[in-house]
DOVEXLUM-608551 format. One record per residue (C-alpha): residue number from 1; x, y, z. Coordinates in nm, 4 decimals. Example, Ala and Ser with C-alpha at 12.3 -4.5 7.8 and 13.67 -1.06 7.14 Angstrom:
% DOVEXLUM-608551
     k          X          Y          Z
     1     1.2300    -0.4500     0.7800
     2     1.3670    -0.1060     0.7140
% end
This chain:
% DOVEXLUM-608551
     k          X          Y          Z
     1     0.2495    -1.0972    -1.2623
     2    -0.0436    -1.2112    -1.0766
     3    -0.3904    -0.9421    -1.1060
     4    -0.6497    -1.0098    -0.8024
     5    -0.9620    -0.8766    -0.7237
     6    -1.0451    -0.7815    -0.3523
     7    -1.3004    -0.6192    -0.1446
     8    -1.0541    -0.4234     0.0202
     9    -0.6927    -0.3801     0.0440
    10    -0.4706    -0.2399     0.3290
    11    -0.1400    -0.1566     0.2981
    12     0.0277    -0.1171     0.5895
    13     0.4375     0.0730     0.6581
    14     0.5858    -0.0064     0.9625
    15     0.8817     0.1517     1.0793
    16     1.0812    -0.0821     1.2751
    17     1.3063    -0.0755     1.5717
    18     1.6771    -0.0415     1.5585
    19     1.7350    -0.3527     1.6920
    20     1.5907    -0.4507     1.3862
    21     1.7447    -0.6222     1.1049
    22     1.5497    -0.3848     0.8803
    23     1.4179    -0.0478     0.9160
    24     1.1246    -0.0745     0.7219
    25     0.7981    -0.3502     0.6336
    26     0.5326    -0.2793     0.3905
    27     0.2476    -0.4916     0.4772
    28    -0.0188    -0.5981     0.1467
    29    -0.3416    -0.7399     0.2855
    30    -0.7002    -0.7892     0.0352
    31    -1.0305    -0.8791     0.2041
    32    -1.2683    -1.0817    -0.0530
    33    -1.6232    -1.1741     0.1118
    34    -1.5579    -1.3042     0.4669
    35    -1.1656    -1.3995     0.3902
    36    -0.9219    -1.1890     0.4320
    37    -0.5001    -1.2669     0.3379
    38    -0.1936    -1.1105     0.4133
    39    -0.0281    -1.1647     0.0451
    40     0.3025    -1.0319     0.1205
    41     0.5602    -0.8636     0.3404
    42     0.8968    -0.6402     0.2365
    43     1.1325    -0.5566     0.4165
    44     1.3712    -0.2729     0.3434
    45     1.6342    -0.0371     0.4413
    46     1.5238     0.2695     0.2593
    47     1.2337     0.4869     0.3394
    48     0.9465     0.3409     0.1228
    49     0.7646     0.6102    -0.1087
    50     0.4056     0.6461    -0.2318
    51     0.2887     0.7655    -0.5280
    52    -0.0552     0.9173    -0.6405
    53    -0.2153     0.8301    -0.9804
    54    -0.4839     0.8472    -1.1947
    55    -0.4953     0.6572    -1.5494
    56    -0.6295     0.9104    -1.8043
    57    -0.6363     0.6268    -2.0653
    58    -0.3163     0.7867    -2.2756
    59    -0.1527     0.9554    -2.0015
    60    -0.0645     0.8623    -1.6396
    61     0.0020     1.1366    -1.4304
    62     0.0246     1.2369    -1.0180
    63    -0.2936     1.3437    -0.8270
    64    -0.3355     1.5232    -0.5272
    65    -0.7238     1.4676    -0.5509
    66    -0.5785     1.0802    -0.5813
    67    -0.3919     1.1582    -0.2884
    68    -0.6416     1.3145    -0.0534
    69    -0.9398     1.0458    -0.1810
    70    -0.6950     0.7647    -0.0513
    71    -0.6080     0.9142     0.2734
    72    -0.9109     0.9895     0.3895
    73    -1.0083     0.6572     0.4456
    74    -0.6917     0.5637     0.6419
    75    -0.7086     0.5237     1.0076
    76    -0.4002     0.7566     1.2139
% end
């Protein structure tokens, strides 16, 4: 597994047309200085899911204050 460091990072879902040969792409883009670098693409069939966590050093659990933090600073 390969651990970055970025700036920023935008993940992007797409849903795509039915013409399609997929119905879904998850888009991973970091921003580091000036550069920024689309690192990957998936494409799937099945509806992609998110999930909300904070690290409490000996427990990992699901966060709706997670949730909420991350969303606000999306663009819809």
């Amino acid at each position: 597994m390969k651990i970055l460091s970025a700036d920023k990072v935008e993940v992007r879902i797409e849903r795509q047309p039915d013409s399609s040969d997929c119905k879904w792409c998850l888009y991973c883009k970091i921003e580091k200085k000036n550069k920024s670098k689309l690192l990957f693409m998936i494409k799937t069939n099945v509806s992609p899911y998110l999930l909300f966590q904070q690290n409490k050093i000996n427990l990992i659990e699901n966060s709706k204050k997670i949730k909420s933090e991350v969303l606000k600073h999306s663009e819809l």
